[in-house]
Structures are given as structure tokens and as C-alpha cells.
C-alpha positions in Angstrom: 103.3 75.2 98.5 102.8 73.6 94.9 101.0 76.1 92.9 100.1 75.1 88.9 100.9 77.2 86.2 98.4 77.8 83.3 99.4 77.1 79.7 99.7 81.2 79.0 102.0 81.8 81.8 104.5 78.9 81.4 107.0 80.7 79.2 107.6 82.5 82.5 108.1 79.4 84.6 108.6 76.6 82.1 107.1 74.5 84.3 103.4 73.5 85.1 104.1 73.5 88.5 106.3 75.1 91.0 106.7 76.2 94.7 106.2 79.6 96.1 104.8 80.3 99.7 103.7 83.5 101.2 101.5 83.9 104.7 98.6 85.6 102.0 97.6 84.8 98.4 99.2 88.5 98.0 102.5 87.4 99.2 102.2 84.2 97.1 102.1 86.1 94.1 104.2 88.3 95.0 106.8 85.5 95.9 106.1 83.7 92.4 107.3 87.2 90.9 110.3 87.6 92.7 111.0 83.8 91.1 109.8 84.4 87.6 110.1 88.1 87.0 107.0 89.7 85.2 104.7 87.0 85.9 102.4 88.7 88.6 101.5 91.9 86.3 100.1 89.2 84.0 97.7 88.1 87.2 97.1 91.1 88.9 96.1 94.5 87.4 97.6 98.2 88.4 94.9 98.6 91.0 96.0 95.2 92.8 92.9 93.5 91.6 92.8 89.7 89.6 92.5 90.5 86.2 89.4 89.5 85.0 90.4 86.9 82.5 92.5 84.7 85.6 90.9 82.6 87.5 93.0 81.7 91.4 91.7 78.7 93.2 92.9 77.5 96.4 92.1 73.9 97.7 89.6 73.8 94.6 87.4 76.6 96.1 87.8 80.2 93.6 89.5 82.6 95.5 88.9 86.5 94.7 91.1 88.1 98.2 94.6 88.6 97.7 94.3 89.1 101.3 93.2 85.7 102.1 95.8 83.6 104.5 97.2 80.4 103.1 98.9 77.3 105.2 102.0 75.8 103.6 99.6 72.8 103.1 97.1 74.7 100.8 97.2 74.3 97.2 97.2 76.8 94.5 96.0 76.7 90.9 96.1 79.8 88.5 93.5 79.4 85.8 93.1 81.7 82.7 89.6 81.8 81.5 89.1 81.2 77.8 86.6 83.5 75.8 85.3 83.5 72.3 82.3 82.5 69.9 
């Protein structure tokens, strides 16, 4: 499935888009990893959990459940939040 690539994480990729699939959002990540080493520590945290400045949306709808299934028709766009005054 297409997933996009936020700014931030494209020296990992060098792309703004790429393909990855995986039966969970888990196994996405975890297949995006194993196809640009390093790049899920910079989404998920040591305790498994989205770090709080990403943002993962599946077919537009914000997804917090690495556990959540995904069809080979979904699509997947990593977001990182921007903070600041």
C-alpha cells in the first residue's frame, strides 16, 4: 500500500512516498523499517507507543492502534506535528 513520508523522515526514504504492507499498522511500520532501517524508532517510542509529535492517518481518519488491521487498499500517511510560539 502507498504510504507518504513526512518532510522529517525522508532522509530515510528519499522519497515522499513509498510501498510497505503489513496485515496491521504494527506490521506496516514494522515492514517500512525493515526497508529503511531506523525509521520506525523515529515513529514509535520504546514502549511501542506513537510518539507524541507523529501523527498516522489511515484513509484520512487519525489512527492511534498499531493493532489496527489494514487492507492492501488502505492508504497510509505519517504526519509530524509542528509545535512552537
Amino acid at each position: 500500500m502507498k504510504v507518504l513520508i513526512p518532510s522529517p523522515l525522508r532522509s530515510y526514504t528519499g522519497q515522499t512516498e513509498v510501498e510497505a504492507g503489513g496485515e496491521s499498522l504494527g506490521a506496516l511500520l514494522a515492514d517500512l523499517d525493515r526497508r529503511y532501517p531506523g525509521i520506525r524508532f523515529r515513529i514509535v517510542d520504546e514502549q511501542g507507543a506513537i510518539r507524541p509529535h507523529i501523527r498516522i492517518f489511515v484513509n484520512g481518519e487519525q489512527e492511534f492502534d498499531l493493532e489496527r488491521p489494514l487492507l492492501s487498499s488502505d492508504g497510509v500517511q505519517i504526519v509530524q506535528a509542528l509545535s512552537g510560539g
